[in-house]
C-alpha positions, 0 to 999 in steps of 0.5 A: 501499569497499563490501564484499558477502556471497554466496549458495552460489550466487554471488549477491551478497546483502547490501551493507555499507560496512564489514566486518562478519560475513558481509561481507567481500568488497571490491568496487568500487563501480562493479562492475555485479553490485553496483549491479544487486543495488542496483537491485533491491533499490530497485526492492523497496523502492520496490514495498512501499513503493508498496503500503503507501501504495496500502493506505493510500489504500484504508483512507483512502477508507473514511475520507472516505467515513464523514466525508461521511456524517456530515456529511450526516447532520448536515445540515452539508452537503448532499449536493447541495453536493458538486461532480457527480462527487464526488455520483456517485463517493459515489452509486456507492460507496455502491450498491457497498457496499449490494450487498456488505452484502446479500450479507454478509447472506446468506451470514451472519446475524451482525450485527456483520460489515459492510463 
């Protein structure tokens, strides 16, 4: 049996499948304020976890992206090996970058900063 801690509000607020401090109330498991409050906090988690991985792809990109400048740098493959779309998305990566480094430039003349 589930048990649940409330806000002053009424709201329930934690969920424990044992009585614990601040968890005492028994509730059935089929009470529909219970499995909203379930709902929701998936739904929550779900969300963050989403945008963990979503930040994880963008952090990832920057990766692949210096992984196939160096291996074009070291003429292991070529750019025109790369299938046309993936030439234009790197194209267009690269132009979106090379206008976010001039703009760095200006705004500020330390070096060491670089996208």
């Amino acid at each position: 049996m589930p048990y649940v801690s409330r806000s002053n509000e009424g709201k329930i607020v934690a969920v424990s499948d044992q009585v614990i401090a601040g968890c005492s109330e028994a509730i059935d498991q089929t009470d529909e304020e219970l499995n909203e409050f379930i709902s929701e906090v998936a739904s929550e988690k779900l969300t963050i976890d989403s945008a963990r991985f979503i930040q994880s792809d963008l952090e990832f990109i920057r990766v692949m992206e210096d992984l196939i400048n160096v291996l074009i740098d070291k003429n292991i493959i070529c750019f025109t090996d790369l299938p046309n779309i993936a030439q234009q998305k790197v194209s267009h990566r690269r132009s979106i970058r090379q206008a976010l480094n001039q703009r760095i430039d200006l705004l500020d003349d330390d070096d060491d900063f670089m996208i």
